[in-house]
TORPA-783988 format. One record per residue (C-alpha): x, y, z; residue in three letters; residue number from 1. Coordinates in Angstrom, 2 decimals. Each point is the difference from the previous one (the first is absolute). Layout:
BEGIN
X, Y, Z, ALA, NUM .
...
//
This chain:
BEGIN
0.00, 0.00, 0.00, UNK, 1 .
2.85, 2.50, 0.67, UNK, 2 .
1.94, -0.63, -2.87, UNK, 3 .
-3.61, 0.25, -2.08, UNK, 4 .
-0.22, 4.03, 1.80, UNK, 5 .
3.74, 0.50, -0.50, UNK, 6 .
-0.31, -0.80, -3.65, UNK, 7 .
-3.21, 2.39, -0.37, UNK, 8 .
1.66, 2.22, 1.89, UNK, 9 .
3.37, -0.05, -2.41, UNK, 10 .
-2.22, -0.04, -2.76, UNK, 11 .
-2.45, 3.26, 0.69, UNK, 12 .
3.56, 1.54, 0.63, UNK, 13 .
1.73, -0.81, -3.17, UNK, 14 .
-3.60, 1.10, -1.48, UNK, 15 .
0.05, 2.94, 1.59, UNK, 16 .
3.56, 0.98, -1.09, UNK, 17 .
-0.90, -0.66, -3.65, UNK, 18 .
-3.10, 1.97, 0.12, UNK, 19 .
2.40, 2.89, 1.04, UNK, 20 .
2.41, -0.62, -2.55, UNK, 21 .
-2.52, -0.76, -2.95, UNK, 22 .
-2.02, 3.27, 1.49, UNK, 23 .
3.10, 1.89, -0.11, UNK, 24 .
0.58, -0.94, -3.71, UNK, 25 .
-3.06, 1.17, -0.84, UNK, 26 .
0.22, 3.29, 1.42, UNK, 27 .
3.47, 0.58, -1.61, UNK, 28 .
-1.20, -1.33, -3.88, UNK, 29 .
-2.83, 2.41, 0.29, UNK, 30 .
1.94, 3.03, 1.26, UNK, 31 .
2.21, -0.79, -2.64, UNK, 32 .
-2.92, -0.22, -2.51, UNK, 33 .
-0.95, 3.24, 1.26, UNK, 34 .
3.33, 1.45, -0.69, UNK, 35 .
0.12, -1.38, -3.49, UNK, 36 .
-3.59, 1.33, -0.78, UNK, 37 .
1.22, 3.33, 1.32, UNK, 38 .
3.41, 0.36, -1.69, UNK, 39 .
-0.45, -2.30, -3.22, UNK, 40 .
2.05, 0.12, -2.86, UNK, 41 .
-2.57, 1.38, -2.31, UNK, 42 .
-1.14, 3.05, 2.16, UNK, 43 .
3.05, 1.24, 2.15, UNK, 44 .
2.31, -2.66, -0.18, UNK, 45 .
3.78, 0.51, -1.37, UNK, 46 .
0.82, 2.58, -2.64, UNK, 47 .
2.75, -1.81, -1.22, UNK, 48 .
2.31, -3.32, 0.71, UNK, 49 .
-2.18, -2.48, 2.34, UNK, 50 .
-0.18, -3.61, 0.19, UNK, 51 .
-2.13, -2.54, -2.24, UNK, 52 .
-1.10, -2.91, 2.49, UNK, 53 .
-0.91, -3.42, -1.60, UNK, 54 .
-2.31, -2.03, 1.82, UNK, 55 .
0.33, -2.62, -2.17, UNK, 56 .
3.89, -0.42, 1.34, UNK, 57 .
-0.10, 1.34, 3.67, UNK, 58 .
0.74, -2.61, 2.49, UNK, 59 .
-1.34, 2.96, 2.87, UNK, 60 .
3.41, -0.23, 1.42, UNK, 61 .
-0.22, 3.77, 1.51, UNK, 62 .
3.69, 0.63, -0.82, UNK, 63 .
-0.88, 2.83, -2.49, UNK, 64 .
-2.34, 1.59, 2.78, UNK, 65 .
3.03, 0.37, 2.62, UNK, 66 .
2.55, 0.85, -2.07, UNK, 67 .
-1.78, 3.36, -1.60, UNK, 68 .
1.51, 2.56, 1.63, UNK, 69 .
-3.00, 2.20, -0.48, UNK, 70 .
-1.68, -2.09, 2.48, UNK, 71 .
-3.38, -0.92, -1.12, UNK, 72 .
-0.43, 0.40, -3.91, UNK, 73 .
-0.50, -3.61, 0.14, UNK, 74 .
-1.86, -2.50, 2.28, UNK, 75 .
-1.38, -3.14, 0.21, UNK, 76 .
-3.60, -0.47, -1.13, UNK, 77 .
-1.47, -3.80, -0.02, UNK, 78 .
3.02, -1.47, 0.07, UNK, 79 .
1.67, 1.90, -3.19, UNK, 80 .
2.30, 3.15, -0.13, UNK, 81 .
-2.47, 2.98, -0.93, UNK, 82 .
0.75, 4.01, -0.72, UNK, 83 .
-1.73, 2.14, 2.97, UNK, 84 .
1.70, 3.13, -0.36, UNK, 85 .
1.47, 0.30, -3.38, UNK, 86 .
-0.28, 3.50, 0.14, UNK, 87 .
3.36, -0.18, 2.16, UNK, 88 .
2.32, -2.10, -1.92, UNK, 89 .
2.73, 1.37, -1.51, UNK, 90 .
1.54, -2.59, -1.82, UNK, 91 .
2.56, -1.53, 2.42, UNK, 92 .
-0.71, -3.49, -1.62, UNK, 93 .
1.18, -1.88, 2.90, UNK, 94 .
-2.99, -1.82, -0.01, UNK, 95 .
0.11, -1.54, -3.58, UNK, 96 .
3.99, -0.76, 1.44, UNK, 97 .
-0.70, -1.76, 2.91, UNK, 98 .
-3.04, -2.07, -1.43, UNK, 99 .
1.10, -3.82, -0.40, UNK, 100 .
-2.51, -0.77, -3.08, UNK, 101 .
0.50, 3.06, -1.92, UNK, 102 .
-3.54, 0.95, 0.54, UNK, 103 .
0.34, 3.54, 0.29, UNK, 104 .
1.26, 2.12, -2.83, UNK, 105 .
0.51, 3.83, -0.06, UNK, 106 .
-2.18, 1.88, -2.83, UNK, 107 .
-0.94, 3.61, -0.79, UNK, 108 .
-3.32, 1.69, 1.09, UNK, 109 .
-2.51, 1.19, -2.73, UNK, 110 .
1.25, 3.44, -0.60, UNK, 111 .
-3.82, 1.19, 0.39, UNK, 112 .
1.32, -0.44, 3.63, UNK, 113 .
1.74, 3.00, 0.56, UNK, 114 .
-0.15, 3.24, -2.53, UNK, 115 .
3.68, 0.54, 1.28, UNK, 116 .
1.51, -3.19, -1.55, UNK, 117 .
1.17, -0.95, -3.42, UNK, 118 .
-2.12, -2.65, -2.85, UNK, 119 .
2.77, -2.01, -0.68, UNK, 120 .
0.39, -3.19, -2.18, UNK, 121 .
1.75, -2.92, 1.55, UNK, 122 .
3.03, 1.05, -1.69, UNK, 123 .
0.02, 3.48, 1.71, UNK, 124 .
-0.90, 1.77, -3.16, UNK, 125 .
-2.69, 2.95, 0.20, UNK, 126 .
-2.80, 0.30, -2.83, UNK, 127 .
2.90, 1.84, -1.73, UNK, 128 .
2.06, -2.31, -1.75, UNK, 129 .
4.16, -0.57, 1.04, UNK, 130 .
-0.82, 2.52, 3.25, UNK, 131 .
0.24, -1.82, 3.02, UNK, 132 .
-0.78, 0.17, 3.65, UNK, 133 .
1.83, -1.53, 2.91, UNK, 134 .
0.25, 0.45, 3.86, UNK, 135 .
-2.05, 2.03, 2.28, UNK, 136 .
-1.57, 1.98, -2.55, UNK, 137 .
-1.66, -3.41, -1.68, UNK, 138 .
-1.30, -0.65, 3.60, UNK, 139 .
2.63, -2.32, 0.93, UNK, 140 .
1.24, 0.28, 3.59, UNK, 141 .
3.58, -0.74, 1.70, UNK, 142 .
3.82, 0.54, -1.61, UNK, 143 .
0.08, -4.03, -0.39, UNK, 144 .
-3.11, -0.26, -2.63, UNK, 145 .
1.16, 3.77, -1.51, UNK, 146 .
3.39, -1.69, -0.81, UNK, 147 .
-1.62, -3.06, -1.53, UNK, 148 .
-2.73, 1.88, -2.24, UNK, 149 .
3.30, 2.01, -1.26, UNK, 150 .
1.81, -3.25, -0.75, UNK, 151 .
-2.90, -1.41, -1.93, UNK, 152 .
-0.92, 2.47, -1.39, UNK, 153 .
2.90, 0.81, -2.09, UNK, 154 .
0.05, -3.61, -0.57, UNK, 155 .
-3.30, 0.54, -1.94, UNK, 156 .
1.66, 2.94, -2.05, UNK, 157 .
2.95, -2.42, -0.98, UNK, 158 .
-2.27, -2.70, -1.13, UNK, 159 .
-3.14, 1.71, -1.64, UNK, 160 .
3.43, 2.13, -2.16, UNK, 161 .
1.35, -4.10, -0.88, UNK, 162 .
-2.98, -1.03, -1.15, UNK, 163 .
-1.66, 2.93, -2.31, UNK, 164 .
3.52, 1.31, -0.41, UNK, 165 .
-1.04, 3.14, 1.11, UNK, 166 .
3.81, 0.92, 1.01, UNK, 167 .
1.16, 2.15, -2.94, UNK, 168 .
3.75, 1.67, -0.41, UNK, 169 .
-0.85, 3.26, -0.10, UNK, 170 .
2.88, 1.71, 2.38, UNK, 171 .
-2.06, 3.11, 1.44, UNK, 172 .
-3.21, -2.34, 1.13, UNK, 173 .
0.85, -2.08, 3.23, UNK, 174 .
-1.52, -3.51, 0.46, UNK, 175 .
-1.66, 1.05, 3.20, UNK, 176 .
-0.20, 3.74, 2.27, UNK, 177 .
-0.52, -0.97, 3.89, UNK, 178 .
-1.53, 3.02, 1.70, UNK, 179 .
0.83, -0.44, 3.73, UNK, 180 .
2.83, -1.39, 1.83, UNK, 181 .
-1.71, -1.27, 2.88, UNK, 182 .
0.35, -4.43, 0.87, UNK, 183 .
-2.29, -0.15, -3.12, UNK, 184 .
1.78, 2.20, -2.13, UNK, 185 .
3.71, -1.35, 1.21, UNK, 186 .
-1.01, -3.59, -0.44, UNK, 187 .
-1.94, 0.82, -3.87, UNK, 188 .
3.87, 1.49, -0.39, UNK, 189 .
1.78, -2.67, 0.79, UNK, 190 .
-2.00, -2.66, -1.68, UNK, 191 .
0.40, 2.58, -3.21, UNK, 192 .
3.76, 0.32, 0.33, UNK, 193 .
-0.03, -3.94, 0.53, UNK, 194 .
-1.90, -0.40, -2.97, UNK, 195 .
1.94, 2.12, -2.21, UNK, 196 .
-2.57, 2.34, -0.39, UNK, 197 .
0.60, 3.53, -1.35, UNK, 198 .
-1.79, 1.87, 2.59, UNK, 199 .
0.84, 3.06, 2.31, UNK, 200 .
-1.73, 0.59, 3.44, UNK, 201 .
-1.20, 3.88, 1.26, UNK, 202 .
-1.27, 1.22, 3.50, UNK, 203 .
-1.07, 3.48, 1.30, UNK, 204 .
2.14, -0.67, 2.89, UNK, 205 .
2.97, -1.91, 1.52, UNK, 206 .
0.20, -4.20, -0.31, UNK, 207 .
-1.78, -2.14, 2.36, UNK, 208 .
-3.41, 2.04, -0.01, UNK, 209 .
-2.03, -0.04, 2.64, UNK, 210 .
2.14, -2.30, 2.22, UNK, 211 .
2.74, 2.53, -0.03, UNK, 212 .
-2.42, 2.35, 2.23, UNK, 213 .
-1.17, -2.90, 2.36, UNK, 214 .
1.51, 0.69, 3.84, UNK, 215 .
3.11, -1.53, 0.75, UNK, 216 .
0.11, -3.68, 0.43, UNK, 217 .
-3.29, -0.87, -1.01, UNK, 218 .
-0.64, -3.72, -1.20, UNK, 219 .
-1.22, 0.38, -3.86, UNK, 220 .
0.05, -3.98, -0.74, UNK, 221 .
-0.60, -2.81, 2.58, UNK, 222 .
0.51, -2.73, -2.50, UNK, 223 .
2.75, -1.07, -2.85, UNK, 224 .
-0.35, 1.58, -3.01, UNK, 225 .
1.55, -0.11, -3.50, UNK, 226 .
2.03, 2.49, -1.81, UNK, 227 .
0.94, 0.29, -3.92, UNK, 228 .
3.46, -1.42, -0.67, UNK, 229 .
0.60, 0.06, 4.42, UNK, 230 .
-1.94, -3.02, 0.68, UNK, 231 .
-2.15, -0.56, 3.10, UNK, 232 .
0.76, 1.67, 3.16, UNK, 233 .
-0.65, -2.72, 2.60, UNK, 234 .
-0.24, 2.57, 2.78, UNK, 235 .
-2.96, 0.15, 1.80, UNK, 236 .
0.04, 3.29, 1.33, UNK, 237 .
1.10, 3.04, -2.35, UNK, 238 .
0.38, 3.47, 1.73, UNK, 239 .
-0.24, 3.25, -2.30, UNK, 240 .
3.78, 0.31, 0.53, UNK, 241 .
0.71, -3.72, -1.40, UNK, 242 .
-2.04, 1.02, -2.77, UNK, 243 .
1.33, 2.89, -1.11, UNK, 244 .
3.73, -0.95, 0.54, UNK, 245 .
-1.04, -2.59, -2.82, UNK, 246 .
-1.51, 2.55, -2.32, UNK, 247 .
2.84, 2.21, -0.11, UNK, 248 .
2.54, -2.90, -0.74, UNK, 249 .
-2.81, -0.60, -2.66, UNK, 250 .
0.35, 3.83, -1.14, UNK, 251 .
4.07, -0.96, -0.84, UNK, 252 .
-0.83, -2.26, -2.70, UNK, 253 .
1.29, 1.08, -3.38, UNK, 254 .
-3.61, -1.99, -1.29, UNK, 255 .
-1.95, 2.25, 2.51, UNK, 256 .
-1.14, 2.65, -2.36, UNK, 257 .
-2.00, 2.73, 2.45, UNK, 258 .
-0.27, 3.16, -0.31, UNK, 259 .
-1.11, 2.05, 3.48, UNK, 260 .
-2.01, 3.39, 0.12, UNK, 261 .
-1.91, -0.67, -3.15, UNK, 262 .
-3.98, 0.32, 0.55, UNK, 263 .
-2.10, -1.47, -2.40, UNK, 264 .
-2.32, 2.66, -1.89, UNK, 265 .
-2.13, -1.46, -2.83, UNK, 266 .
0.14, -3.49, -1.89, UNK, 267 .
-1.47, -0.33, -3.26, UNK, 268 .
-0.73, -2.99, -2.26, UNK, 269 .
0.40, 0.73, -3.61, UNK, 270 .
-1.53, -1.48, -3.22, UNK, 271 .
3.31, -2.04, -0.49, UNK, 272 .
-0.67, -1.50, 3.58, UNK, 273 .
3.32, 1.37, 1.58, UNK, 274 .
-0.45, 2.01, 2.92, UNK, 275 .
1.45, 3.68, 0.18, UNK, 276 .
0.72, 1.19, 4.22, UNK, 277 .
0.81, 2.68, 0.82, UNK, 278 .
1.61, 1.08, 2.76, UNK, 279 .
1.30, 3.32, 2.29, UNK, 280 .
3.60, -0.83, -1.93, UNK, 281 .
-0.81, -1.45, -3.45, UNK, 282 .
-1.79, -2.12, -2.40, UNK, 283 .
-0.19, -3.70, -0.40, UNK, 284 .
-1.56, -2.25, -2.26, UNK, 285 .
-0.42, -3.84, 1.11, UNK, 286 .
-1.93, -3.07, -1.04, UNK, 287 .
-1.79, -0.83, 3.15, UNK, 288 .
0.46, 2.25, 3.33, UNK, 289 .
-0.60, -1.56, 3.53, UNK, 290 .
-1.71, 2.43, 2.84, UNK, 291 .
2.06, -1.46, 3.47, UNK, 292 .
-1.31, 3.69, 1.64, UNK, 293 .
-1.44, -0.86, 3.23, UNK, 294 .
-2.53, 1.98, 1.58, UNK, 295 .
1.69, 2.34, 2.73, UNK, 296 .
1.89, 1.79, -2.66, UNK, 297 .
-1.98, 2.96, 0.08, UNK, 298 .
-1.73, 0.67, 3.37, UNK, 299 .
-3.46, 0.34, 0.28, UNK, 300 .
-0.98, 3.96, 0.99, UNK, 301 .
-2.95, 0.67, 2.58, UNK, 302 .
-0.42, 3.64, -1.95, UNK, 303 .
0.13, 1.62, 3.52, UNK, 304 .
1.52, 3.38, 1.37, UNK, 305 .
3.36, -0.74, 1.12, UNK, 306 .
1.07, -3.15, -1.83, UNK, 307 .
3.00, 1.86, -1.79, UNK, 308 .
1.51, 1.15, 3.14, UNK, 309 .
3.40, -1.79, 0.92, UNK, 310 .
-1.42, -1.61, 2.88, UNK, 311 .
-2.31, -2.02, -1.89, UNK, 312 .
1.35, -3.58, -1.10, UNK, 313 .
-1.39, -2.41, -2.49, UNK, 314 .
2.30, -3.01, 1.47, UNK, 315 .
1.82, -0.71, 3.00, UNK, 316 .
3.48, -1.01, -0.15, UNK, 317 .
1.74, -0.32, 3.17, UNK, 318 .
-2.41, 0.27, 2.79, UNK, 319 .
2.68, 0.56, 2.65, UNK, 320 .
0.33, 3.48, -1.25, UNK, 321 .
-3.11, 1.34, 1.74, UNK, 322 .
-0.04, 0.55, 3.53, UNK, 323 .
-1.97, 1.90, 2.23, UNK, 324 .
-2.30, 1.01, -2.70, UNK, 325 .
-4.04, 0.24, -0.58, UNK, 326 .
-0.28, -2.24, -3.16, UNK, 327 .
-3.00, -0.67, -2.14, UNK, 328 .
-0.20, -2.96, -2.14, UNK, 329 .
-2.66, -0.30, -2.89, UNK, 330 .
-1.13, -3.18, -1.41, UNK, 331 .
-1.18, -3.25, 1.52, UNK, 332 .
2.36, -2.72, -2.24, UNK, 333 .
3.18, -1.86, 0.88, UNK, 334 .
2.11, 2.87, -0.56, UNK, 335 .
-1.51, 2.36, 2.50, UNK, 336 .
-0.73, -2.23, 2.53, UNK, 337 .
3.74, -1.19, 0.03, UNK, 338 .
0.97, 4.03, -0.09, UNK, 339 .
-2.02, 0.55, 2.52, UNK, 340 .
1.32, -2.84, 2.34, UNK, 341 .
3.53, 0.44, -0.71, UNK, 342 .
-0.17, 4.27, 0.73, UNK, 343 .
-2.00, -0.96, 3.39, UNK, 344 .
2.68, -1.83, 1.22, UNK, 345 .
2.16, 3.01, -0.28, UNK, 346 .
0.51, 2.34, 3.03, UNK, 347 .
-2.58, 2.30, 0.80, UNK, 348 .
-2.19, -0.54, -3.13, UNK, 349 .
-3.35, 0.95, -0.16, UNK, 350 .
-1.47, -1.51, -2.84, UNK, 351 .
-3.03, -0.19, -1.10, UNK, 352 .
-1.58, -2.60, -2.91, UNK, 353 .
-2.70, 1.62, -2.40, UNK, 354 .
-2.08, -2.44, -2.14, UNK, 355 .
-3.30, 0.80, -1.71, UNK, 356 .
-1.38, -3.65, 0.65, UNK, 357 .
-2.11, -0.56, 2.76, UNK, 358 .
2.40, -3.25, 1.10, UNK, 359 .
3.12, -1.57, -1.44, UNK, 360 .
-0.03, -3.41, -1.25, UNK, 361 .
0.39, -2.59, 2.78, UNK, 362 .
3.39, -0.84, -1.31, UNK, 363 .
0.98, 3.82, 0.87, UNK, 364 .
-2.02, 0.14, 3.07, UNK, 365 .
2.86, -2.48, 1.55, UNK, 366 .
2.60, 2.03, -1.44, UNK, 367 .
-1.75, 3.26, 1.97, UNK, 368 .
-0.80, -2.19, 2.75, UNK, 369 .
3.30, -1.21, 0.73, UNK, 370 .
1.52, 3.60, -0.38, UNK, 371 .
//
């Protein structure tokens, strides 16, 4: 009789526990349901590089789940990897890395997304033919998958000129013109110069773009990446410094043809198919051109009273050059969040964060949270 309670007993225990643990199952599908419904691709979800899940292949492993650094764009619904919050990917890709089936597979976002980003072919080509987009201003995220759109991108150049014989001796009319020389604009020059190409590469500015104003010692890649002609770096951690040290060995290479200072102005296609640029400095006239520009080139202007004045920065260098100031940081992204924290920390710093968002994204909410 004992042993007839104690098994009931273990029984309505074990019972119990499931109950829990199926009820708690439940309750997590459907708030991720919820999320999905709320941020779905179609509506809000990612205006550019995001994953492409098949259920067909996913063995619901989770691995792709805790390995997204953004936290939750992904979660697990019914037992299969799902999108929740698309709308915050930005292309890291460590999710189609890390899955063990290859189930997961990193595609662009209809460009009826976002009115910001580019309609580009899978090749990178525009609705203009032989003018190219790669990096940030295609809507591709990170240095790593800005250095690989430049690399295969020229790579399309070099084949689609094989096989139509497009590539023509004429000695004023390069093979290619790279506008940019950012990690998408180094790496499309290196793949050129690797190819043989007859190309030449401009920027408004100095070499290294964008990454050349980041603070000092910030991490721009967290994972190996491939250069032109250099190979993969197997580092897993690659500071601003590292980065640049490499691009300016890069900028001695006899086959490294850049020329610094020279804004782009207007680029016309004409009836012969060869594109004329010009530029602050010159003329050019190319076959196909590649745009490697980025998007932080050229700030974007409140149109206030004020904004000219000297004391009025559009990017924040070295944050340990501010103390005891009242600071006031517009803009709710990654940038000014990480300005904000990093001039906070400094001594006697008032600063405050204005955003015209009701709420940051919960992603950023941490960030504040934590600061």
């Amino acid at each position: 009789m004992d042993s007839t309670v104690s098994f009931l007993i273990a029984v309505a225990v074990i019972s119990f526990f499931m109950w829990r643990y199926l009820k708690g199952q439940k309750q997590k599908d459907a708030q991720a349901r919820a999320a999905m419904e709320k941020g779905k691709l179609y509506s809000e979800g990612p205006k550019s590089q995001h994953p492409h899940i098949d259920e067909t292949y996913c063995i619901g492993c989770a691995a792709c789940t805790m390995v997204c650094p953004e936290g939750d764009v992904l979660a697990m619904v019914g037992g299969k990897a799902a999108i929740v919050n698309g709308h915050k990917c930005i292309g890291h890709s460590l999710c189609a890395d890390v899955c063990p089936v290859g189930a997961i597979t990193m595609v662009m976002a209809s460009p009826s997304l976002g009115a910001d980003m580019a309609n580009l072919t899978p090749q990178y080509e525009t609705s203009i033919k032989n003018l190219f987009i790669i990096g940030e201003l295609g809507g591709l995220a990170l240095i790593k998958n800005a250095v690989n759109q430049g690399r295969d991108c020229i790579d399309n150049i070099s084949n689609r000129m094989i096989t139509f014989g497009s590539r023509r001796s004429v000695s004023d009319v390069f093979d290619v013109l790279i506008v940019g020389a950012g990690p998408a604009g180094i790496s499309a020059s290196l793949r050129a110069a690797e190819k043989k190409l007859n190309y030449l590469t401009v920027d408004e500015g100095e070499m290294g773009g964008t990454v050349a104003k980041y603070p000092r010692q910030k991490l721009v890649m967290t994972s190996p990446v491939e250069f032109p002609m250099y190979g993969k770096f197997n580092k897993t951690e690659l500071s601003k410094e590292d980065l640049l040290a490499f691009w300016n060995k890069v900028l001695q290479r006899a086959d490294f043809k850049f020329s610094r200072g020279e804004k782009v102005e207007d680029i016309k296609r004409g009836e012969d198919s060869i594109f004329t640029i010009a530029t602050t400095k010159s003329h050019y006239r190319a076959h196909a051109v590649v745009l490697a520009l980025g998007k932080s080139g050229s700030p974007r202007k409140l149109g206030v009273k004020g904004e000219e004045l000297p004391k009025v920065m559009y990017r924040l260098i070295e944050a340990d050059h501010y103390v005891n100031k009242r600071i006031l940081v517009v803009g709710g992204g990654d940038s000014a969040i990480e300005a904000a924290m990093g001039l906070a920390h400094q001594v006697g710093n008032q600063v405050t964060l204005s955003y015209r968002k009701e709420a940051f994204s919960a992603s950023r909410n941490v960030c504040a949270k934590e600061s």
